[in-house]
MOPAC internal coordinates of N, CA, C and O (Angstrom, degrees):
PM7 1SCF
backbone

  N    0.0000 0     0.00 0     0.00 0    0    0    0
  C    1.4578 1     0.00 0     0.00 0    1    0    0
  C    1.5252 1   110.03 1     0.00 0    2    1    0
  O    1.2310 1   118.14 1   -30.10 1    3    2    1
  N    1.6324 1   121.15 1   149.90 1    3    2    1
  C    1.1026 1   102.21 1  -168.23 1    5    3    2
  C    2.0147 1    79.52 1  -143.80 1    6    5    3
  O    1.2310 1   124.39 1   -32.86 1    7    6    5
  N    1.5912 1   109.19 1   147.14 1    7    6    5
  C    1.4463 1   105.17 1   175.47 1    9    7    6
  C    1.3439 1    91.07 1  -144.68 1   10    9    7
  O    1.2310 1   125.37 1   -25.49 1   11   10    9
  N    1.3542 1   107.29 1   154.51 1   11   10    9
  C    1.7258 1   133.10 1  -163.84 1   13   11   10
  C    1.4918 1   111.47 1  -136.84 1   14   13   11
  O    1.2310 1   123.42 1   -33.83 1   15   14   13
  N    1.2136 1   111.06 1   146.17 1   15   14   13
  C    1.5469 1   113.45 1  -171.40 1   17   15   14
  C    1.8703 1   108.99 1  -118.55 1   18   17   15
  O    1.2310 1   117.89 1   -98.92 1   19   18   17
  N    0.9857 1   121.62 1    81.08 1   19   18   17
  C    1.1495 1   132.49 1  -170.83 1   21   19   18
  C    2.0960 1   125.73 1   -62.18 1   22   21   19
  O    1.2310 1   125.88 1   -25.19 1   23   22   21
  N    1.1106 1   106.31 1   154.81 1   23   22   21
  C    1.6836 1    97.99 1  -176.00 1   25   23   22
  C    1.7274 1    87.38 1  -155.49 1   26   25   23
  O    1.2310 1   113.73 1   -52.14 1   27   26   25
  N    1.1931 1   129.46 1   127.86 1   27   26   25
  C    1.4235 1   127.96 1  -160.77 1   29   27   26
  C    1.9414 1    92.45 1  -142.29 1   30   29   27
  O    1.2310 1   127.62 1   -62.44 1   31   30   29
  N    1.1820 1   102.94 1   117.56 1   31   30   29
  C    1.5955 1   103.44 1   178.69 1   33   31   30
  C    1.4859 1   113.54 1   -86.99 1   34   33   31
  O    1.2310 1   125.70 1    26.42 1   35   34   33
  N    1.2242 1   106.64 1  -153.58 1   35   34   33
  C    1.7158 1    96.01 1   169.21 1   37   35   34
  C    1.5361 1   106.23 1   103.96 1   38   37   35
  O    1.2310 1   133.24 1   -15.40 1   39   38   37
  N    1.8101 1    92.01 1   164.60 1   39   38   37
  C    1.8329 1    96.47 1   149.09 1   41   39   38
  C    1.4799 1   115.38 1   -91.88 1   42   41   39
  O    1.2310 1   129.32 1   -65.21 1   43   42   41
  N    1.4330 1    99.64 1   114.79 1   43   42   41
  C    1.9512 1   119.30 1  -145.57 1   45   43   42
  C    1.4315 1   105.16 1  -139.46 1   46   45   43
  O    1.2310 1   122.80 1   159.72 1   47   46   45
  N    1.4920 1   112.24 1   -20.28 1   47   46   45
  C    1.6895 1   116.23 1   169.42 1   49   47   46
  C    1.1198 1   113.95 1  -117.38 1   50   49   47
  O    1.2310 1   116.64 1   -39.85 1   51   50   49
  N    1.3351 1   123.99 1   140.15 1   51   50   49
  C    1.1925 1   131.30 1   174.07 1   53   51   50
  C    1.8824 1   119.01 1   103.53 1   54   53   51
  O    1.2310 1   132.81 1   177.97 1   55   54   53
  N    1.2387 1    92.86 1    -2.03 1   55   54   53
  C    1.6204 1   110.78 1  -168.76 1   57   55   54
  C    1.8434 1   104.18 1  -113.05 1   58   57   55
  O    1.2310 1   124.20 1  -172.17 1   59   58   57
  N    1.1783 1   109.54 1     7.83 1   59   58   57
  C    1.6240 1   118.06 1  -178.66 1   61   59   58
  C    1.4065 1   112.13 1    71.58 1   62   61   59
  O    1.2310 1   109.45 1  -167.59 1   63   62   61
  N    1.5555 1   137.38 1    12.41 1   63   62   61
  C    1.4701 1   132.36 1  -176.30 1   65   63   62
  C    1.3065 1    91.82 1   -70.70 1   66   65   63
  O    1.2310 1   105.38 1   154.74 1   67   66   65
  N    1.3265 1   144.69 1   -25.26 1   67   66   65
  C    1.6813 1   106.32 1  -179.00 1   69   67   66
  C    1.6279 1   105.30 1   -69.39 1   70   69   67
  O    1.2310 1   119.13 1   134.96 1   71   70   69
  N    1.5170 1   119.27 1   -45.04 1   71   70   69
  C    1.3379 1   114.56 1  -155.87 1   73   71   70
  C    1.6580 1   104.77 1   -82.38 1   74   73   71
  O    1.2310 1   121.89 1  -166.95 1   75   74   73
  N    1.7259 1   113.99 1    13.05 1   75   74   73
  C    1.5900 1   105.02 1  -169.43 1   77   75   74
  C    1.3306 1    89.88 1   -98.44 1   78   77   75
  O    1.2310 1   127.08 1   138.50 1   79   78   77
  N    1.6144 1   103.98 1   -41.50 1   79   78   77
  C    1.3112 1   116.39 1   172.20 1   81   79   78
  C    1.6873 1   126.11 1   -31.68 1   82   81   79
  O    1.2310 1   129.51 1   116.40 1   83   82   81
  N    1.6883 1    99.28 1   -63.60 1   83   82   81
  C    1.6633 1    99.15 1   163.90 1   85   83   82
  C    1.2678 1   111.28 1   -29.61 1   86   85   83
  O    1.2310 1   120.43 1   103.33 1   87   86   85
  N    1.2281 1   116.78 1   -76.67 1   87   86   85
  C    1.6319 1   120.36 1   179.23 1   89   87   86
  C    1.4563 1   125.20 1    -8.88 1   90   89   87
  O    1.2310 1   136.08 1   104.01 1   91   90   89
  N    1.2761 1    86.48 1   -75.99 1   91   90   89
  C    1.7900 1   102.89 1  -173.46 1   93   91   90
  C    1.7423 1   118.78 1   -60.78 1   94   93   91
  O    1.2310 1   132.19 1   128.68 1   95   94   93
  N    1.5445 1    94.06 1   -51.32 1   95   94   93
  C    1.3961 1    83.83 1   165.93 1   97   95   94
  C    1.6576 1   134.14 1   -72.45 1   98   97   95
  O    1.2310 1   118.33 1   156.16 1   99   98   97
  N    1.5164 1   120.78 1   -23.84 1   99   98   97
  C    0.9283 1   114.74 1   150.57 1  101   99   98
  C    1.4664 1   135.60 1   -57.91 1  102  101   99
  O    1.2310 1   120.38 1   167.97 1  103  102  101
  N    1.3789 1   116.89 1   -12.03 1  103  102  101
  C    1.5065 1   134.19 1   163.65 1  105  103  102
  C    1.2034 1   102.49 1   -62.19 1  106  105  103
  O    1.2310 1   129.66 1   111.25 1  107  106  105
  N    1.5294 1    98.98 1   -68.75 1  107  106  105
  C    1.9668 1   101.39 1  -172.94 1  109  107  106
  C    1.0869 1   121.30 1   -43.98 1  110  109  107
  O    1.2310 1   118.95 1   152.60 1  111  110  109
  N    1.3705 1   119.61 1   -27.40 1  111  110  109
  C    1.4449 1   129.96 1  -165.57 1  113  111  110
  C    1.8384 1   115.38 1    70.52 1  114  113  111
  O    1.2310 1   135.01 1  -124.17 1  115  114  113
  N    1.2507 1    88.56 1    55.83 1  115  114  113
  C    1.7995 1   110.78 1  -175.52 1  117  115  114
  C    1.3046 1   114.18 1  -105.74 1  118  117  115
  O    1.2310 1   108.19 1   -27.64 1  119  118  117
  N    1.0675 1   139.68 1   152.36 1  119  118  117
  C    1.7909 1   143.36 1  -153.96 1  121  119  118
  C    1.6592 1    83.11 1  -132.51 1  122  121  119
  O    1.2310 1   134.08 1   -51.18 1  123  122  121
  N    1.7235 1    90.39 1   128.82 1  123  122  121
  C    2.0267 1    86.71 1   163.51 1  125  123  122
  C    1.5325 1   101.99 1   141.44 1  126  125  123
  O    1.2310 1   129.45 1   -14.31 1  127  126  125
  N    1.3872 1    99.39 1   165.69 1  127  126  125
  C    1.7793 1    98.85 1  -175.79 1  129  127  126
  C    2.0360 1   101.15 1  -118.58 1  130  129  127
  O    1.2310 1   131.77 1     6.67 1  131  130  129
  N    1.2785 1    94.88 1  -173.33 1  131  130  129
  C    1.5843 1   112.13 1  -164.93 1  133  131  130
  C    1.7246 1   101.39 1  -151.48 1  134  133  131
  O    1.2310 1   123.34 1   -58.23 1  135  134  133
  N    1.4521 1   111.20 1   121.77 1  135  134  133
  C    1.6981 1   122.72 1   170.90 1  137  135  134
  C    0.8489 1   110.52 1  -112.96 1  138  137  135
  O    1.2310 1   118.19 1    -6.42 1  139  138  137
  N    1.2758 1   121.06 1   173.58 1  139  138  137
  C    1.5684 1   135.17 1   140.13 1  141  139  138
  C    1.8508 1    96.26 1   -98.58 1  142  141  139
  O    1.2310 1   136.30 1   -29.43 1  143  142  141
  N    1.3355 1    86.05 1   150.57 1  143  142  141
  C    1.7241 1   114.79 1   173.35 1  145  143  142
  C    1.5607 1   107.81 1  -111.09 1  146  145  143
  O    1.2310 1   120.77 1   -54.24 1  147  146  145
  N    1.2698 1   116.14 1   125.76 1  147  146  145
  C    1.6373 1   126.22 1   161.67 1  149  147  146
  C    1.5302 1   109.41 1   -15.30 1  150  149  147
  O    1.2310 1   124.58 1   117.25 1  151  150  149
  N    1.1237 1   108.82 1   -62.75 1  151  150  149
  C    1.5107 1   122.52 1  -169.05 1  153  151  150
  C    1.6329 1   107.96 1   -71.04 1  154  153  151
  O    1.2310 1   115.30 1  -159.13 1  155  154  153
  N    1.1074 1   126.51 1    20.87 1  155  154  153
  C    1.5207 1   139.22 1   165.69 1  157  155  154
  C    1.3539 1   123.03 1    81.09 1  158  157  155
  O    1.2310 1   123.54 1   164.53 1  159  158  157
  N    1.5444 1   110.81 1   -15.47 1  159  158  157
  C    1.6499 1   135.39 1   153.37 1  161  159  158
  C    1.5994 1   110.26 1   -33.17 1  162  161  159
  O    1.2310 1   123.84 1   -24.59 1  163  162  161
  N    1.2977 1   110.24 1   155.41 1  163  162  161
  C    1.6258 1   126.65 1   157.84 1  165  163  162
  C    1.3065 1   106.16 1  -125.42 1  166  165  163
  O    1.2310 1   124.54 1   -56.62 1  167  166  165
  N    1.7514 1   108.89 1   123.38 1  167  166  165
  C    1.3687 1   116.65 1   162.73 1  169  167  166
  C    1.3577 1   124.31 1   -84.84 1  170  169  167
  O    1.2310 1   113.39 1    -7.12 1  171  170  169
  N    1.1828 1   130.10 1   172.88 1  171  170  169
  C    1.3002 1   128.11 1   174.25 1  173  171  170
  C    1.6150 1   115.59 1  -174.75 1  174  173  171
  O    1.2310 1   115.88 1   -34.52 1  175  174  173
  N    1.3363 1   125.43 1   145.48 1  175  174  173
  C    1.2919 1   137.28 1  -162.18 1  177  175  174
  C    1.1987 1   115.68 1  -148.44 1  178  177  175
  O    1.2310 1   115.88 1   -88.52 1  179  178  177
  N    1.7551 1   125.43 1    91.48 1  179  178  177
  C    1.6951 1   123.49 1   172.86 1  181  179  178
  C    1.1511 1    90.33 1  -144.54 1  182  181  179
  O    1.2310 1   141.74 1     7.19 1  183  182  181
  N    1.9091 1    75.39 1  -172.81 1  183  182  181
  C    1.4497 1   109.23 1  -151.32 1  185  183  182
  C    1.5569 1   122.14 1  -148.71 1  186  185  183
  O    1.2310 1   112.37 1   -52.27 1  187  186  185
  N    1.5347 1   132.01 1   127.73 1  187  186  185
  C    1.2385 1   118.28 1  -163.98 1  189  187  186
  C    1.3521 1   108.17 1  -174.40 1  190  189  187
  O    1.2310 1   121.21 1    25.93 1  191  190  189
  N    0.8860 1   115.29 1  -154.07 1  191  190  189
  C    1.9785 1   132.89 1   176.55 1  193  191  190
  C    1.7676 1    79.63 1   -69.70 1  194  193  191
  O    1.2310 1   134.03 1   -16.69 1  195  194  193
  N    1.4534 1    90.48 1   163.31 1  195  194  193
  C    1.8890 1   108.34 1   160.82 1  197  195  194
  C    1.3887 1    96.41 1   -67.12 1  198  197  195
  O    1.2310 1   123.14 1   124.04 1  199  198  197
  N    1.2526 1   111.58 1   -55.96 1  199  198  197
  C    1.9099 1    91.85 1  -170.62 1  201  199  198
  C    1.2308 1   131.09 1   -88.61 1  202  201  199
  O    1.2310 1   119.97 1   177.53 1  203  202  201
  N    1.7935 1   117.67 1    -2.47 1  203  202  201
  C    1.4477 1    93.16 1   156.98 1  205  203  202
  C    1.1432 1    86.80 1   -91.20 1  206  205  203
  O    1.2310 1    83.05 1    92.54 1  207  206  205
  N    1.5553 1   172.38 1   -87.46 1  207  206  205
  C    1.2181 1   147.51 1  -129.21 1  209  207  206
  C    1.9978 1   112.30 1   -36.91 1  210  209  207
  O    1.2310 1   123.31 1   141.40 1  211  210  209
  N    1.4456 1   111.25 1   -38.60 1  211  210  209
  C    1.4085 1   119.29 1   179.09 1  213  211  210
  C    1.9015 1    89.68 1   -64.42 1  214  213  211
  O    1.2310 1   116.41 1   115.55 1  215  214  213
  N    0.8557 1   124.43 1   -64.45 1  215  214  213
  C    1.6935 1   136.65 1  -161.42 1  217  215  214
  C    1.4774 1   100.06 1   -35.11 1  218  217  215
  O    1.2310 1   124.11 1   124.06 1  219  218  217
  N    1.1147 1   109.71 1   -55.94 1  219  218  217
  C    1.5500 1   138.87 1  -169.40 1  221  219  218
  C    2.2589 1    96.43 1   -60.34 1  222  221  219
  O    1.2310 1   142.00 1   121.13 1  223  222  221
  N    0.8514 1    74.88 1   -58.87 1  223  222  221
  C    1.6319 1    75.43 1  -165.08 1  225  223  222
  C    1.1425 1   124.99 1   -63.97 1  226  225  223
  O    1.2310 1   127.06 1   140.21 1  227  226  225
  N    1.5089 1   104.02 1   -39.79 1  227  226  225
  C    1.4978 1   122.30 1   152.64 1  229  227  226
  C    1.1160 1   137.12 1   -38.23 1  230  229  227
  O    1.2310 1   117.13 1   159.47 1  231  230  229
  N    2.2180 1   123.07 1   -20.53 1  231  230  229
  C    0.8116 1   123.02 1   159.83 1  233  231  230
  C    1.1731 1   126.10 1   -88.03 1  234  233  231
  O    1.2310 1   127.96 1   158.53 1  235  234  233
  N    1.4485 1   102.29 1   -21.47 1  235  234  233
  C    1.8399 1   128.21 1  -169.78 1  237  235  234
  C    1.7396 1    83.61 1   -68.91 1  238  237  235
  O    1.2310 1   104.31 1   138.78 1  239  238  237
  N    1.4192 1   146.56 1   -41.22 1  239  238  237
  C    1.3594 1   138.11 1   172.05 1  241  239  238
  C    1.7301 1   111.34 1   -24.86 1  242  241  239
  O    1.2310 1   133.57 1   135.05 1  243  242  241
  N    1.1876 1    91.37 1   -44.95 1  243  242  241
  C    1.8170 1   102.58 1  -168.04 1  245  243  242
  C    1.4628 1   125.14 1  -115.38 1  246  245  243
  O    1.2310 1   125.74 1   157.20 1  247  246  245
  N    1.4456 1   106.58 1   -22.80 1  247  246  245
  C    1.4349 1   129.67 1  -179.09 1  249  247  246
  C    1.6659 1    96.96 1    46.46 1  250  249  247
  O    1.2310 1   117.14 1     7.38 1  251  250  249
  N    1.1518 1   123.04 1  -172.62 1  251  250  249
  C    1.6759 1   146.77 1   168.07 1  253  251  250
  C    1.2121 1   128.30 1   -62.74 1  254  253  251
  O    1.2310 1   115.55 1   -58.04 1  255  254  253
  N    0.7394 1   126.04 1   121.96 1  255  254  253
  C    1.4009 1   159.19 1  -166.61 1  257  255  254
  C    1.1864 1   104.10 1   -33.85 1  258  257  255
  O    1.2310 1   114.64 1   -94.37 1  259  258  257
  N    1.5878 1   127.76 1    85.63 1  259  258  257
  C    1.5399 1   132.23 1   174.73 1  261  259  258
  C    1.6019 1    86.21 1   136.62 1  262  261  259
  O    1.2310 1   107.04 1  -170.17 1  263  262  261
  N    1.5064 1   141.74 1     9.83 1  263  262  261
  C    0.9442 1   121.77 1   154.49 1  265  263  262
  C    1.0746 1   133.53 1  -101.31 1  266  265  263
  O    1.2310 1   105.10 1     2.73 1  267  266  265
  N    1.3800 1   145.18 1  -177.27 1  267  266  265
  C    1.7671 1   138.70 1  -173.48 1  269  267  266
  C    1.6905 1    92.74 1  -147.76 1  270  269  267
  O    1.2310 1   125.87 1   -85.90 1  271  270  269
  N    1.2242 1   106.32 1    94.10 1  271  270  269
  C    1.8941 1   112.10 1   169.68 1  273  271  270
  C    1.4714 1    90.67 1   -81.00 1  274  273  271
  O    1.2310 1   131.81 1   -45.90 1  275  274  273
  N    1.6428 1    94.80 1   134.10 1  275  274  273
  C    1.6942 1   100.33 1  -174.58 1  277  275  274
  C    1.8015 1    99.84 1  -122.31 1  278  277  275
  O    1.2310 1   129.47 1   173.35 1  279  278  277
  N    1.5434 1    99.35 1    -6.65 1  279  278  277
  C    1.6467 1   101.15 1   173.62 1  281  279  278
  C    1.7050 1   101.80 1  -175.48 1  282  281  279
  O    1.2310 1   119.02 1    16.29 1  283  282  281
  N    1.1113 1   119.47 1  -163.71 1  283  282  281
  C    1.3896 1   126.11 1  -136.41 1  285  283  282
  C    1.4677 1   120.94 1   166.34 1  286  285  283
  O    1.2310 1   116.66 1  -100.41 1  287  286  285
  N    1.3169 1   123.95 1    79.59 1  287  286  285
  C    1.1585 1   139.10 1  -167.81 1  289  287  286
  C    1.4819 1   117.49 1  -105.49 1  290  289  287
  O    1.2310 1   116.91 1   -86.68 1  291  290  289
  N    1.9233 1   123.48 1    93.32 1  291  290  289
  C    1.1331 1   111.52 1  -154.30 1  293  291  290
  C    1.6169 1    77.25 1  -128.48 1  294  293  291
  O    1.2310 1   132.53 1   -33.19 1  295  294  293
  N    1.6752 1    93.40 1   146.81 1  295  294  293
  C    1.4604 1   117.34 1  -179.71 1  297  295  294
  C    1.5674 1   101.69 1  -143.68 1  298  297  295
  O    1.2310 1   128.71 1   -42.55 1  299  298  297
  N    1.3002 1   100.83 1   137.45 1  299  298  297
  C    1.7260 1   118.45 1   171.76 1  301  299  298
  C    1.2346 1   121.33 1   -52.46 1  302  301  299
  O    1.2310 1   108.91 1   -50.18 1  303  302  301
  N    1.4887 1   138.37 1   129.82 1  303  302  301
  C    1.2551 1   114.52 1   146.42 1  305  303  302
  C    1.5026 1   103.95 1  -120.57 1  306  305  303
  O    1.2310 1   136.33 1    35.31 1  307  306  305
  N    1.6653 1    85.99 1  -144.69 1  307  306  305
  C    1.6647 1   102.81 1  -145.18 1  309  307  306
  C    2.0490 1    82.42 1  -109.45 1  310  309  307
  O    1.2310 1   111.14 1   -62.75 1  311  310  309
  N    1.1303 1   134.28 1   117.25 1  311  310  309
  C    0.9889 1   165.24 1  -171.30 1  313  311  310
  C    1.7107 1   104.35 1   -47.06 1  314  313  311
  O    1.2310 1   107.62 1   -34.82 1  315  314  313
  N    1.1756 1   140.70 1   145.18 1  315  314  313
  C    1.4994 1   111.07 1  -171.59 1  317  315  314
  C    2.1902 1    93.06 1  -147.45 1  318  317  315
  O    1.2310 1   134.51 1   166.43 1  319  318  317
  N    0.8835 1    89.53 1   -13.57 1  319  318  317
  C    1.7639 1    95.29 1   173.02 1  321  319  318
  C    2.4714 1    87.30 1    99.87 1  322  321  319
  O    1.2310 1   135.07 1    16.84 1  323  322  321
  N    1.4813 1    88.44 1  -163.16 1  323  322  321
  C    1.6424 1   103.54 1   167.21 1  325  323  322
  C    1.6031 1    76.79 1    96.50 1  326  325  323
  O    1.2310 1   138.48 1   -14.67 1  327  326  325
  N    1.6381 1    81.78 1   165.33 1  327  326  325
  C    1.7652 1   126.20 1  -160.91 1  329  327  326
  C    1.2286 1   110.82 1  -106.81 1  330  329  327
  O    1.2310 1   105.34 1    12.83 1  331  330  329
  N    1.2254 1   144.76 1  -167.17 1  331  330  329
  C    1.3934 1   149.76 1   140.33 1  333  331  330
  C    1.6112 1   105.11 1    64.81 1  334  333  331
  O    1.2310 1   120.76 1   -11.69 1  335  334  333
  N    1.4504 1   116.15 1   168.31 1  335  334  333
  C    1.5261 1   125.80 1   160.85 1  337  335  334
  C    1.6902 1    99.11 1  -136.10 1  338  337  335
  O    1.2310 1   125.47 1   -42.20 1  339  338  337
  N    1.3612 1   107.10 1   137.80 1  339  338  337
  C    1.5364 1   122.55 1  -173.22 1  341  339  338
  C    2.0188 1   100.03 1  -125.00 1  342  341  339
  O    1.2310 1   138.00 1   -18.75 1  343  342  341
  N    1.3700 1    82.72 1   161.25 1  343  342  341
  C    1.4179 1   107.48 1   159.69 1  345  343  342
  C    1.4779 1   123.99 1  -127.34 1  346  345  343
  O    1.2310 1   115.07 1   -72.35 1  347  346  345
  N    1.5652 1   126.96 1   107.65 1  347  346  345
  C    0.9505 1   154.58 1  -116.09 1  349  347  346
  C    1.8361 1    92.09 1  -145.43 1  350  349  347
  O    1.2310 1   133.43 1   -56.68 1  351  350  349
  N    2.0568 1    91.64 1   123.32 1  351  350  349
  C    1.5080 1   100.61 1  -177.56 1  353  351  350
  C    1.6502 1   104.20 1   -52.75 1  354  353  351
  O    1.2310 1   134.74 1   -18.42 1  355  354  353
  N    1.6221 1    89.09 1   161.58 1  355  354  353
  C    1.5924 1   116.83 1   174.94 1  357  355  354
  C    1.9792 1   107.30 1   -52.39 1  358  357  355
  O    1.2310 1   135.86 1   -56.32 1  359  358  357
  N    1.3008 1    86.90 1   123.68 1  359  358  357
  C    1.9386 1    86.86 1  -174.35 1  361  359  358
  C    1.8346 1    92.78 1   -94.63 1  362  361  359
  O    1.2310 1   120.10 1   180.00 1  363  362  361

């Protein structure tokens, strides 16, 4: 299992990437939630196979259609198990 701690800049709110996001990772079959950050960022935190975790990120490159990812800050973590993918109020 491999889980990643994500920070995605850009125009990233307001364009539906958290709730497209649900989608996809629930496609992948990925465990983990998705925010918006004050500072206009989207966070995000899952967990899965290497390749749906790769699947997953690969879209987060481009997000949905009306967004502009201008960077992408992915860091490893430490794997923790859990079910489902959520979208989780603005921290």
């Amino acid at each position: 299992m491999r889980r990643v701690h994500v920070i995605i800049d850009g125009d990233v709110q307001g364009v539906g990437y958290r709730y497209t996001m649900r989608i996809v990772a629930r496609e992948a079959g990925v465990a983990g939630w998705v925010r918006n950050l004050r500072d206009g960022s989207v966070e995000a935190e899952f967990e899965g196979t290497a390749a749906q975790v790769d699947e997953v990120l690969a879209w987060m490159a481009d997000g949905p259609p009306g967004s502009r990812v201008a960077d992408a800050t992915v860091t490893d973590a430490e794997p923790v198990g859990g079910a489902g993918f959520e979208v989780l109020p603005t921290a």
